[in-house]
N, C-alpha and C positions, 0 to 999 in steps of 0.2 A: 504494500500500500504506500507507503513510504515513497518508493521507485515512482511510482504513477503519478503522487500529487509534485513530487518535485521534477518529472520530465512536463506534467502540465504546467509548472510554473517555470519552464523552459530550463532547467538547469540539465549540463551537458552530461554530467555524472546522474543525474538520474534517467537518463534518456538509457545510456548505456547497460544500467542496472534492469530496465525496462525490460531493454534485449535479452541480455542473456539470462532472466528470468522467463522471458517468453520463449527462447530456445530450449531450455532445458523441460518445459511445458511442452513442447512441440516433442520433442525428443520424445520424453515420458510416454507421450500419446502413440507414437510412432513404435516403439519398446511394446507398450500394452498390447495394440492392433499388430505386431507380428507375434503373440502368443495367443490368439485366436480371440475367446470373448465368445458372448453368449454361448453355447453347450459346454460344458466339461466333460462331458460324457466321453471315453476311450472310445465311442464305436462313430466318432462323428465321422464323415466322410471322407474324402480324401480332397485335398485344396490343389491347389497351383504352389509350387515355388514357394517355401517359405522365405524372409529374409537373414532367415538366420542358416538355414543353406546355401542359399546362394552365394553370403558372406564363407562360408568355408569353403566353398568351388571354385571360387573366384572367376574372371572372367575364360581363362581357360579348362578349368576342370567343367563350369556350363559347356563349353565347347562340347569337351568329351564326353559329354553325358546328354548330347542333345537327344532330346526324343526323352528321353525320360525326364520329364518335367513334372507331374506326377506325385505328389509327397504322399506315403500311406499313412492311414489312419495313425493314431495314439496305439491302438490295439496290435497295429499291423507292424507299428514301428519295434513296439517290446517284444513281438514274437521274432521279428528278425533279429531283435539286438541277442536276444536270447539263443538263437542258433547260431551268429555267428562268434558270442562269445564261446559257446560249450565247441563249436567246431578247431576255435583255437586252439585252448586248452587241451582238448583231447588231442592232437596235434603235437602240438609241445611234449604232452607228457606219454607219448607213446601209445596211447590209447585207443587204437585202430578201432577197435567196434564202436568207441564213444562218436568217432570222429564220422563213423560210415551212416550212425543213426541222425547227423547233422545232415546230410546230402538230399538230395532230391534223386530220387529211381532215375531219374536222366541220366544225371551226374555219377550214382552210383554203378549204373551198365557201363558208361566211359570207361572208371575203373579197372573192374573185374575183366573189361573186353573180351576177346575169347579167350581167355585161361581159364572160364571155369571155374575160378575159385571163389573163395569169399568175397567181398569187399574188404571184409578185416584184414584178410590175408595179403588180398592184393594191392591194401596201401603200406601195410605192414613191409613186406618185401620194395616197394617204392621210397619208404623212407627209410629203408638201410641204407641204402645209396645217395639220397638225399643230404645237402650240406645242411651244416644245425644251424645255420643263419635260416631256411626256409621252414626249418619247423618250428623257429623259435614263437611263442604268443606273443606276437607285434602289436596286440590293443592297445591304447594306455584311455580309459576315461569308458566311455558305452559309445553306442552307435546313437551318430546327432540326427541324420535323416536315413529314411527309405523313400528313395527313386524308383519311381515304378511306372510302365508301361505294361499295361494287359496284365499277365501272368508272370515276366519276366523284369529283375527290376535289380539296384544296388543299396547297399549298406552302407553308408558315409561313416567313418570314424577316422580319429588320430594314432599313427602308430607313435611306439617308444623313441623312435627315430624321428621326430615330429614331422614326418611325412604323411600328407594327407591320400590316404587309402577306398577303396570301393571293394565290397565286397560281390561280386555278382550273386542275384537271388533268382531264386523261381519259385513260384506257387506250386503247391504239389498235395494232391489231396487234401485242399481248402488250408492249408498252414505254408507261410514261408521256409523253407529252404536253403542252404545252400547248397551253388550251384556250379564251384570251383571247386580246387583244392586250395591257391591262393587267391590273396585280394591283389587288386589292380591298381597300382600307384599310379598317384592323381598327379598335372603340373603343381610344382608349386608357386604361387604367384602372391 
């Protein structure tokens, strides 16, 4: 109040107090409306583009993820973070069947190819050979968005390496997936 009656009584410090009260209001309002507003509800729809993803894509990681513009649900976001954190993990710690029950039946044929064997087996026997830099758990923090297009879509998070990552997804028997074995490093910009 203060700011208002001294920028109407013309004074140049309160003009400026004015502003960057009315900025930080603008901000606020800006901050609120990218966290959605009216539903809370986990099963609300799916939007456009948050700005809080597009802020971690930056202008080339939107490049590389054009066509998935797409954010999933609250719902859709914690069932991906949830698979691609357990796909990690099991990953890292040697945990071939943890790591096979994270895949989508696509991703898990890839696999096994024609050998015939397990899944377990056959990423088991892939990561004997495998350097420990690629089965290390690169997460640091949860997954910020799910991109998604139709049934096929990516995991946004931060690696340990503070390289921003994509995890590829796919839908598969109505629950997200994944649908690599690794994530797909993003530009950083």
């Amino acid at each position: 109040m203060r700011a208002l009656r001294e920028m109407m009584n013309g004074s140049s410090s309160g003009k400026g107090r004015l502003l960057t009260l009315m900025s930080g209001v603008v901000a606020m309002a800006l901050i609120l409306g990218a966290c959605g507003g009216g539903s809370s509800s986990s099963n609300s729809s799916a939007t456009t583009s948050s700005a809080a993803a597009k802020h971690f894509l930056g202008k080339e990681g939107e490049e590389q993820l054009a066509g998935y513009q797409t954010e999933g649900t609250d719902l859709e976001l914690q069932e991906a973070a949830s698979a691609v954190a357990a796909s990690l993990k099991a990953r890292a710690t040697h945990d071939w069947a943890g790591q096979c029950a994270t895949l989508s039946t696509t991703s898990s044929k890839k696999v096994v190819g024609k050998s015939h064997k397990s899944c377990a087996v056959a990423l088991g026997e892939q990561g004997e050979k495998a350097p420990p830099s690629v089965l290390e758990d690169n997460m640091k923090g949860d997954v910020v968005a799910l991109r998604i297009k139709g049934d096929k879509g990516y995991a946004l998070f931060l690696g340990t390496d503070k390289h921003k990552w994509a995890m590829p997804m796919e839908k598969d028997g109505g629950e997200w997936k994944v649908s690599a074995l690794v994530a797909t490093a993003l530009p950083s910009s």
